[in-house]
The first five atom37 places (N, CA, C, CB, O) and aatype in JSON, in Angstrom:
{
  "aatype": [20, 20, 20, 20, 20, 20, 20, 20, 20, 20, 20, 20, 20, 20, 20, 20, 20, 20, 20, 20, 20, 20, 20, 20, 20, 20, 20, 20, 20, 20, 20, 20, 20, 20, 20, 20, 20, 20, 20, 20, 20, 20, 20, 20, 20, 20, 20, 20, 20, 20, 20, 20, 20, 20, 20, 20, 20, 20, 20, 20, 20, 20, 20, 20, 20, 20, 20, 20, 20, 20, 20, 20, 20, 20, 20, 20, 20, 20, 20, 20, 20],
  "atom_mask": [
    [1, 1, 1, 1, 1],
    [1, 1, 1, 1, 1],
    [1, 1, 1, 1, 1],
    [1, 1, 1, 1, 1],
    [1, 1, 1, 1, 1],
    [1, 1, 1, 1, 1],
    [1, 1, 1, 1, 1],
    [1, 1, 1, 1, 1],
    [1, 1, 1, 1, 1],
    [1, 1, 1, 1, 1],
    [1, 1, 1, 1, 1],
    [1, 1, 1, 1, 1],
    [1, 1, 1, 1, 1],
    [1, 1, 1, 1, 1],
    [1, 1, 1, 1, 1],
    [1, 1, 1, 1, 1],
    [1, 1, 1, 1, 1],
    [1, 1, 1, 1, 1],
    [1, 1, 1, 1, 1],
    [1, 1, 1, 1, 1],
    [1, 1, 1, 1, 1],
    [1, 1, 1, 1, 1],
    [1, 1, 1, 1, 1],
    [1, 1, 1, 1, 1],
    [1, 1, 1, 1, 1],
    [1, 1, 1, 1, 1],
    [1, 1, 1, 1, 1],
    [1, 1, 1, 1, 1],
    [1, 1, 1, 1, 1],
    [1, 1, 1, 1, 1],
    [1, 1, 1, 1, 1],
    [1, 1, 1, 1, 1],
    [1, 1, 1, 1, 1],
    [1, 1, 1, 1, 1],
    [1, 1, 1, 1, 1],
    [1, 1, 1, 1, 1],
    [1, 1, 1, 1, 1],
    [1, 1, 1, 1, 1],
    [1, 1, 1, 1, 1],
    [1, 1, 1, 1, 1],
    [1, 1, 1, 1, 1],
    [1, 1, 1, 1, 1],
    [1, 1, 1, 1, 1],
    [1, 1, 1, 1, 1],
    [1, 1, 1, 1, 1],
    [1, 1, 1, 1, 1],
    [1, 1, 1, 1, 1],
    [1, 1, 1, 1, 1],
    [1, 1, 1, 1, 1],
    [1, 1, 1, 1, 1],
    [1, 1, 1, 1, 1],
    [1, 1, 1, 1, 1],
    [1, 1, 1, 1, 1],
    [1, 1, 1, 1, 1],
    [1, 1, 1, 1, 1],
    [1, 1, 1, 1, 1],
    [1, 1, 1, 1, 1],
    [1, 1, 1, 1, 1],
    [1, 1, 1, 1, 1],
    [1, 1, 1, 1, 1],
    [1, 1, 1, 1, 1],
    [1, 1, 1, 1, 1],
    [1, 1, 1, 1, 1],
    [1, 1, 1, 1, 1],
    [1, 1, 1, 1, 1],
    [1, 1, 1, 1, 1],
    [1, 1, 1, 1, 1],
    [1, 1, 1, 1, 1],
    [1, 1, 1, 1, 1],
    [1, 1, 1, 1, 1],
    [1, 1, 1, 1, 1],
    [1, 1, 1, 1, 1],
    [1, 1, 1, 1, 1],
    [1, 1, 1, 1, 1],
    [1, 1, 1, 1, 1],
    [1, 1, 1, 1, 1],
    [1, 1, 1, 1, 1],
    [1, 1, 1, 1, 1],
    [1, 1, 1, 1, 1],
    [1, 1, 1, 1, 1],
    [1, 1, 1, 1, 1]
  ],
  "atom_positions": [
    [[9.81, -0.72, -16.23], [8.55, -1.02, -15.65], [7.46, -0.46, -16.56], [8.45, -0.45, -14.23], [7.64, 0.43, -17.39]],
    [[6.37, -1.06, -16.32], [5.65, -0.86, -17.6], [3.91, -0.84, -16.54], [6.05, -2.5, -19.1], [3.77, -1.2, -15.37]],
    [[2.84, -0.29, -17.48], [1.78, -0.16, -16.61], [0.66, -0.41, -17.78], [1.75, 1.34, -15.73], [0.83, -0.05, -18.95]],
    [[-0.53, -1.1, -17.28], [-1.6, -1.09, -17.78], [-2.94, -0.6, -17.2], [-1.64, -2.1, -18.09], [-2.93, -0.68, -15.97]],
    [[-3.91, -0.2, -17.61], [-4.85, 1.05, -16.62], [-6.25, 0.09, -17.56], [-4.5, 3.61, -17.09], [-6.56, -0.22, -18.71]],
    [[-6.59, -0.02, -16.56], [-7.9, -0.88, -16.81], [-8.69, -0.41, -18.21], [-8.98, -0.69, -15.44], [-9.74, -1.06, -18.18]],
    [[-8.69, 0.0, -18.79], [-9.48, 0.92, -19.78], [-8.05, 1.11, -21.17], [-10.06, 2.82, -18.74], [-8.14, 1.91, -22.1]],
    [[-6.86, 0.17, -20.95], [-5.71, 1.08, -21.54], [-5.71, -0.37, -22.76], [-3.91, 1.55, -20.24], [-5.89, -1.37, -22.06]],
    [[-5.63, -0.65, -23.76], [-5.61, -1.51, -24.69], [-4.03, -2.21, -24.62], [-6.04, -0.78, -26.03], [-4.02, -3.43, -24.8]],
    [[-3.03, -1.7, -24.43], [-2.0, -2.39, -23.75], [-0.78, -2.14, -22.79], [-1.59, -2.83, -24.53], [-0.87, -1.49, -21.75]],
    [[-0.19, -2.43, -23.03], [1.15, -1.9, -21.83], [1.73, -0.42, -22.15], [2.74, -3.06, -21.95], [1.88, 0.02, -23.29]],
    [[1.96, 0.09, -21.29], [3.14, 0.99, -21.88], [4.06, 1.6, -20.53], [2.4, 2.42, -22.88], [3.86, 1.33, -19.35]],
    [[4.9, 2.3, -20.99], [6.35, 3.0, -19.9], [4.85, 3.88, -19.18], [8.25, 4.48, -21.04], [3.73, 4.22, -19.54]],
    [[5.84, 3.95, -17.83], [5.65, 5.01, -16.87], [5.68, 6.4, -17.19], [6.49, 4.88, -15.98], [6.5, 6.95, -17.92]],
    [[4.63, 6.97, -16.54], [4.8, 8.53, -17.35], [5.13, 9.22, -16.29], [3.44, 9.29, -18.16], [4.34, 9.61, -15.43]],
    [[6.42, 9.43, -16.31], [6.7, 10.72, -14.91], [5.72, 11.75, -14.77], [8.13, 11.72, -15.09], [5.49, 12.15, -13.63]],
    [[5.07, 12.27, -15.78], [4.09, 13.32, -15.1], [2.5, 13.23, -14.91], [4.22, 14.49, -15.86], [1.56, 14.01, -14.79]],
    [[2.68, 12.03, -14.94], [1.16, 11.15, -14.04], [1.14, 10.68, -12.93], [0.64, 9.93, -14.52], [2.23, 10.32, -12.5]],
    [[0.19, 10.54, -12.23], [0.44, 9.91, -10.65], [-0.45, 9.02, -10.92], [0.13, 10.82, -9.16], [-1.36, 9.1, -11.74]],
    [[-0.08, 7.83, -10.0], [-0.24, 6.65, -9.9], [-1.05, 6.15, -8.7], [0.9, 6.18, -9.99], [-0.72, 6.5, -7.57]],
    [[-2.0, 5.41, -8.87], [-2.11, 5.18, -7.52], [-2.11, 3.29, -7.36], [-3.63, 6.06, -6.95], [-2.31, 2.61, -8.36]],
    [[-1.95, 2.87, -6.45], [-1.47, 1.01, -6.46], [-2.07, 0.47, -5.26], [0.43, 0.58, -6.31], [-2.49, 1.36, -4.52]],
    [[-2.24, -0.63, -4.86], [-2.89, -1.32, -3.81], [-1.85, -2.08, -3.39], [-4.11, -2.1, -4.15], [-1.02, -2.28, -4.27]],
    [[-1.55, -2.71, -2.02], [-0.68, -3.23, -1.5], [-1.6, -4.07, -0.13], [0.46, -2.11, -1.25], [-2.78, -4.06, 0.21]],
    [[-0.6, -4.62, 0.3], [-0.92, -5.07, 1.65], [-0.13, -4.29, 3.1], [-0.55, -6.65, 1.56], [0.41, -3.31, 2.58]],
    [[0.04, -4.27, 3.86], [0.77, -3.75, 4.88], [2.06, -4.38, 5.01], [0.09, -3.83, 6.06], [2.94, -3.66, 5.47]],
    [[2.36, -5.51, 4.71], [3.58, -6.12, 4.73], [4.61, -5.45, 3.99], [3.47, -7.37, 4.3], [5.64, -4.92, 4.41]],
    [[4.1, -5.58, 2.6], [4.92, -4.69, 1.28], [4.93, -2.77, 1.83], [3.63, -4.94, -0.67], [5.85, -1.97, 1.65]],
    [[3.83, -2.56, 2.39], [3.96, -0.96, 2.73], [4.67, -0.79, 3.12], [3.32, -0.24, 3.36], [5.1, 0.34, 2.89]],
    [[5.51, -1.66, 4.09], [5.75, -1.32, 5.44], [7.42, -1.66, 4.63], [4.87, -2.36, 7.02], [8.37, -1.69, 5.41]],
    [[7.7, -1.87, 3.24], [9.16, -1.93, 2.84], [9.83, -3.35, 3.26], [9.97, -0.69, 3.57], [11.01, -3.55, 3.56]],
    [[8.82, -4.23, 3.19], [9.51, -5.62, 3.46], [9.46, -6.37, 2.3], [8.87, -6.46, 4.58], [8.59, -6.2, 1.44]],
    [[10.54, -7.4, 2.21], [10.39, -8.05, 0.88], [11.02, -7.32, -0.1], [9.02, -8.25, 0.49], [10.69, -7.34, -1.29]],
    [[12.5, -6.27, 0.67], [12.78, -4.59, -0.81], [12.08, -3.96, -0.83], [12.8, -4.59, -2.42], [12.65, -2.87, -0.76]],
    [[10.52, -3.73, -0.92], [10.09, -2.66, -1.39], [10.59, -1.25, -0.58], [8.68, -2.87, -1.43], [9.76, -0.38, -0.31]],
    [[11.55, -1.16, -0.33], [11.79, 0.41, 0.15], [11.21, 1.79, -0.27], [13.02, 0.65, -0.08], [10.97, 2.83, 0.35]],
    [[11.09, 1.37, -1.62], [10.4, 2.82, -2.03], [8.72, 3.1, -0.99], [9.97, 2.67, -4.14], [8.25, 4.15, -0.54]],
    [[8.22, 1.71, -0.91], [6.98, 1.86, -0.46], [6.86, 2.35, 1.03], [6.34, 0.64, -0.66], [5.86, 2.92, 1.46]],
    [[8.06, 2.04, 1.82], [8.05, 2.32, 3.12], [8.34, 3.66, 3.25], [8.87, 1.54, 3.85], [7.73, 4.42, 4.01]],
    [[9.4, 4.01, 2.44], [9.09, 5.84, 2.67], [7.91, 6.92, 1.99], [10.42, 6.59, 2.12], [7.92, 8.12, 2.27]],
    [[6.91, 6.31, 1.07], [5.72, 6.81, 0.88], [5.36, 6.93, 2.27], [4.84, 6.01, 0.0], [5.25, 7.99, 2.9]],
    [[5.09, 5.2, 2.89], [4.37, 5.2, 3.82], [4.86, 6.19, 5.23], [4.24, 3.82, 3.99], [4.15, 6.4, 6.21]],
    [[6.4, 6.77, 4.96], [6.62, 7.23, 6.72], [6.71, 8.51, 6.24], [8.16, 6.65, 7.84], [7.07, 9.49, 6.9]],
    [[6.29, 8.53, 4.76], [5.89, 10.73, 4.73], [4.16, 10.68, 4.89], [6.4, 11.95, 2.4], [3.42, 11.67, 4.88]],
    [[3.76, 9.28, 5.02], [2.52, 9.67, 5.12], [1.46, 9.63, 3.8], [2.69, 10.94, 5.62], [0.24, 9.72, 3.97]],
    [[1.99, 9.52, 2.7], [1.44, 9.73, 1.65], [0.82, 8.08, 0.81], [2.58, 10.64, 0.9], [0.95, 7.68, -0.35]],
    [[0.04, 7.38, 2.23], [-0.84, 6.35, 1.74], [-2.11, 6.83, 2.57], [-0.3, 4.71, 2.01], [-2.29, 7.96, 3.03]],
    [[-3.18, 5.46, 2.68], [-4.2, 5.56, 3.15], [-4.25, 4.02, 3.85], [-5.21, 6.06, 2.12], [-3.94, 3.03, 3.19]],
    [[-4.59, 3.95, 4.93], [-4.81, 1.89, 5.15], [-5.74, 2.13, 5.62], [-3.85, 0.65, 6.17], [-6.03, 2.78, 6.62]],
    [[-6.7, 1.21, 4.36], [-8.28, 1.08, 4.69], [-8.47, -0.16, 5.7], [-9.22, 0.78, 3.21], [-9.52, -0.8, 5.63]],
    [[-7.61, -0.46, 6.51], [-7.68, -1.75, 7.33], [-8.33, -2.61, 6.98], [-8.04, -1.7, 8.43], [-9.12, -3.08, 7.8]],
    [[-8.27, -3.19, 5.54], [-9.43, -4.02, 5.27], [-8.6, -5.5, 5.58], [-10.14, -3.77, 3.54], [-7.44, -5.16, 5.81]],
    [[-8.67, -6.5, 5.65], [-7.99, -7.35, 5.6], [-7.96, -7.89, 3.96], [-8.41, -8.19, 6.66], [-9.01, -7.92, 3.32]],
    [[-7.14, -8.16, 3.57], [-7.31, -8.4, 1.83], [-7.45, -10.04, 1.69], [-5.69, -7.77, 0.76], [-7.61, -10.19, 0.48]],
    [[-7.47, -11.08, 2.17], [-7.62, -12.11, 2.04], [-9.47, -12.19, 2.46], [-6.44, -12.83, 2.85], [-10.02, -13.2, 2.02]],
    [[-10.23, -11.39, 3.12], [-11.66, -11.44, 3.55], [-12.2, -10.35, 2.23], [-11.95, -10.84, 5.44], [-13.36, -10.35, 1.82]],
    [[-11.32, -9.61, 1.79], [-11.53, -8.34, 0.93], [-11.93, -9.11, -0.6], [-9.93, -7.22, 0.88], [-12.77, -8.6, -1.34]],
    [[-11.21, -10.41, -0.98], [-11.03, -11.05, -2.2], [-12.23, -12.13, -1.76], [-9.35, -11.64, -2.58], [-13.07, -12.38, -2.63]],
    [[-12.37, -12.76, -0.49], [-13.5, -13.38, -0.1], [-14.85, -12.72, -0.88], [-13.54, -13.28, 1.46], [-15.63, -13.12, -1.74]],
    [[-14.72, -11.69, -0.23], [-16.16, -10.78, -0.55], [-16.42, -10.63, -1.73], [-16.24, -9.39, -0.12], [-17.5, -10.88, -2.28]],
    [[-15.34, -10.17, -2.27], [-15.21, -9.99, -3.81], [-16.0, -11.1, -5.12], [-13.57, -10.1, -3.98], [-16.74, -10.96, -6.09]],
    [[-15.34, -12.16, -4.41], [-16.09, -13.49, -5.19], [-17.06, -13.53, -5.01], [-15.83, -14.74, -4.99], [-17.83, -13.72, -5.95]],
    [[-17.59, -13.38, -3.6], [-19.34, -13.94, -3.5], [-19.83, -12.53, -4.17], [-20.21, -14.31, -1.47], [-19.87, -12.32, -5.39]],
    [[-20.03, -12.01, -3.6], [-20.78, -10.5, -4.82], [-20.92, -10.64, -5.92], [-20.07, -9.19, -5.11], [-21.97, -10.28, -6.46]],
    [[-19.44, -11.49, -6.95], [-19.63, -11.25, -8.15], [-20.16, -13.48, -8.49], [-17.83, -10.24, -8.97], [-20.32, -13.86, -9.65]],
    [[-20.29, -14.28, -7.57], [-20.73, -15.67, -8.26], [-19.36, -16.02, -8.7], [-21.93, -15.59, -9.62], [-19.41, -17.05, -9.38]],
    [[-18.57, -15.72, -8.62], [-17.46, -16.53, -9.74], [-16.3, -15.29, -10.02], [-18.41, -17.09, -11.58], [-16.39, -14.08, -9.86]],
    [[-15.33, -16.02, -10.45], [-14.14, -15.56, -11.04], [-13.74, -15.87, -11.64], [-13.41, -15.41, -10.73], [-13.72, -16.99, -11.14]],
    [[-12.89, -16.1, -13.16], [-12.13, -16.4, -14.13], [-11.14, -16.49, -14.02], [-12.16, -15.92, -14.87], [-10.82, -15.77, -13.08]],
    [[-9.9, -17.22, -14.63], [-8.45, -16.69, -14.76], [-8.58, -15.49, -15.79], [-7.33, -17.91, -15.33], [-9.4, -15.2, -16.66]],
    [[-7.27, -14.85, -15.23], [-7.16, -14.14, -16.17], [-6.62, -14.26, -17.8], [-6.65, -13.47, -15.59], [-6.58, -15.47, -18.01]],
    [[-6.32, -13.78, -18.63], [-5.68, -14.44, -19.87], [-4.23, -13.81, -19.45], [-6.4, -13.96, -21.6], [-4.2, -12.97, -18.54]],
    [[-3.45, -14.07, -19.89], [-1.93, -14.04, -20.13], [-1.3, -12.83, -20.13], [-1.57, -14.59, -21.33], [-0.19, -12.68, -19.62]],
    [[-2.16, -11.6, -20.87], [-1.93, -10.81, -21.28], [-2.16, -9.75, -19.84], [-2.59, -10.8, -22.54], [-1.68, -8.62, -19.69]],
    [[-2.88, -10.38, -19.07], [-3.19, -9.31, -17.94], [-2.59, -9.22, -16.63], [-4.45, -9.38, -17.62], [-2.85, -8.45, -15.7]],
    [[-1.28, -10.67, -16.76], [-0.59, -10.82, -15.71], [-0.19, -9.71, -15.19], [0.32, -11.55, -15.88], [-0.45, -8.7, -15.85]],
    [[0.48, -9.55, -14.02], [1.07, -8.52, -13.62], [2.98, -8.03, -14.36], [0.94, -8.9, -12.02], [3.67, -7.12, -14.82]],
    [[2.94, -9.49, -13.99], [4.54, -9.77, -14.66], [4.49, -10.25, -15.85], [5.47, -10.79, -13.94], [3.78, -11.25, -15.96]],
    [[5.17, -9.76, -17.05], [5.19, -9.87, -18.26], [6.13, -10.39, -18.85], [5.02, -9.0, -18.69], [5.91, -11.01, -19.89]],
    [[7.64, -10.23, -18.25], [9.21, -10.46, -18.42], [9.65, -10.28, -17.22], [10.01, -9.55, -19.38], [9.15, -9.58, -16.34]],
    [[11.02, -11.23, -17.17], [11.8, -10.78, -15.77], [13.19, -10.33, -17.09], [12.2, -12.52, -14.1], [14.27, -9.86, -16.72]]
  ]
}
């Protein structure tokens, strides 16, 4: 697994002695779909749910900013399976 940090010029490995922080929806928190790791963050407690709804959250997002772009290639999330 590999990570890019908004400010980071390209990919690189996970650094065990950095913390991370990630955005999700409640579905994935909640360890559905596999994510297991995420559901036991979530039942030690160690998220936050800003109850935002994320489909009104990306709404907002657009009108504020006029527009959106694709992204280029390079900024996908997924890079290789």
């Amino acid at each position: 697994m590999e990570f890019k940090g908004r400010d980071d010029e390209s990919w690189g490995p996970l650094q065990m002695d950095r913390t991370y922080r990630l955005v999700t929806n409640n579905y994935i928190a909640a360890g559905r779909d596999g994510y297991l790791s995420f559901k036991t963050v979530k039942n030690e407690g160690r998220y936050t749910d800003t109850y935002l709804d994320y489909a009104q959250s990306f709404v907002d997002y657009v009108q504020e900013r006029g527009s959106v772009g694709k992204l280029p290639a390079s900024e996908y999330s997924t890079q290789a399976l």
